[in-house]
C-alpha positions in Angstrom: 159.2 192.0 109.0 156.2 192.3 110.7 152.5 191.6 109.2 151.8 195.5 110.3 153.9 196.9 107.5 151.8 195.4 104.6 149.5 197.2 102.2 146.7 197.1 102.1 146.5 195.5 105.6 145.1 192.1 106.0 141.8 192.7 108.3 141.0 189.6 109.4 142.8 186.7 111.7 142.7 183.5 113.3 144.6 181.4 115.1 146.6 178.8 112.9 145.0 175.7 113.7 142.2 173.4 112.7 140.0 173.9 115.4 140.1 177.9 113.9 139.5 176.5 110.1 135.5 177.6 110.3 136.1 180.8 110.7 138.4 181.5 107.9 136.1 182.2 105.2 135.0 180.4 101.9 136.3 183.1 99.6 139.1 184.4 97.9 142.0 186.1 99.0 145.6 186.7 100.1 147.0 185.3 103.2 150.6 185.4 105.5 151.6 183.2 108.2 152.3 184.8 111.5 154.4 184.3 114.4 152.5 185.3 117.2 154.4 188.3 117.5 153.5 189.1 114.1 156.9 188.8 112.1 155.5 187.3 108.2 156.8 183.9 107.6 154.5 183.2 104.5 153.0 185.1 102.0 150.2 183.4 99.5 146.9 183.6 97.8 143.9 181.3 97.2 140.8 181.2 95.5 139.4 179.2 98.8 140.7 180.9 102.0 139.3 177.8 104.0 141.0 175.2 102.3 144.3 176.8 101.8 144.8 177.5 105.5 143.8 172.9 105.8 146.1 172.3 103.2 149.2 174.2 105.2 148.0 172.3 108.4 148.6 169.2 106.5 152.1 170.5 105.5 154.9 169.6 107.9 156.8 172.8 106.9 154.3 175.1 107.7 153.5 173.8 111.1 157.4 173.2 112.3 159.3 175.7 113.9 161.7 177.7 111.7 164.7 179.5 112.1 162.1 182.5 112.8 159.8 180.7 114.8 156.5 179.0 114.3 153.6 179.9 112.3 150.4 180.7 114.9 148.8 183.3 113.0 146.6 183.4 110.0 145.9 186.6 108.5 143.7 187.2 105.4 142.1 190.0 103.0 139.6 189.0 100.6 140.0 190.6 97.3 139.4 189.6 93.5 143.1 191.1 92.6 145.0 188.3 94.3 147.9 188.2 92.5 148.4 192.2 92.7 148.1 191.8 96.4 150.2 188.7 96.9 152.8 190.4 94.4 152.9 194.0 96.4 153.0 192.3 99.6 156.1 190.0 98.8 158.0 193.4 97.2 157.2 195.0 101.0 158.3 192.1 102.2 161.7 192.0 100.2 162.2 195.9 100.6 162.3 195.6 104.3 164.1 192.6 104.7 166.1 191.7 101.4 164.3 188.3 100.6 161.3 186.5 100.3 159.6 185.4 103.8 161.2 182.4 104.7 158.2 179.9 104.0 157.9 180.6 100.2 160.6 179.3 98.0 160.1 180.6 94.7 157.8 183.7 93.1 154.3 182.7 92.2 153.5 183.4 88.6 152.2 186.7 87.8 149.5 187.4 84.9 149.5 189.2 82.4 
């Protein structure tokens, strides 16, 4: 599924790697790893933007190729509601495809 299809929209990108990480934002937010060409390969949220996008850097599965290709995208949209958002955008995500994106393993808890 392609990053186009979610709502509401991330507005803001960068490339997936460290030299990038200062312009990703101190903030919170939601976030989904790209291929280049856009098709969703992660879906998360983070209080700090900035760090989240280090911490995947550091992780071997994020960085590797996968069966549908590498993560080189980094989209975000800051918002105070981040489990509403990550939580809508993994049902788009499982309406259009069947299953989760193929990065995330399990459901992130949702509050109450």
């Amino acid at each position: 599924m392609n990053v186009e299809k979610l709502s509401p929209s991330p507005n803001s990108k960068e490339a997936f790697r460290l030299s990038r990480e200062a312009f990703v934002p101190v903030k919170s937010g939601c976030y989904v790893l790209t291929t280049f060409a856009g098709f969703v390969l992660y879906i998360g949220l983070a209080k700090n933007l900035r760090k989240r996008m280090r911490n995947h850097l550091d992780n071997p599965e994020k960085v590797n190729v996968t069966p549908a290709g590498r993560a080189v995208l980094f989209y975000w949209l800051e918002c105070a509601e981040l489990h509403k958002v990550e939580r809508t955008w993994l049902n788009i995500h499982i309406e259009h495809t069947g299953c989760m994106p193929v990065l995330n393993k399990v459901f992130s808890p949702t509050s109450t």
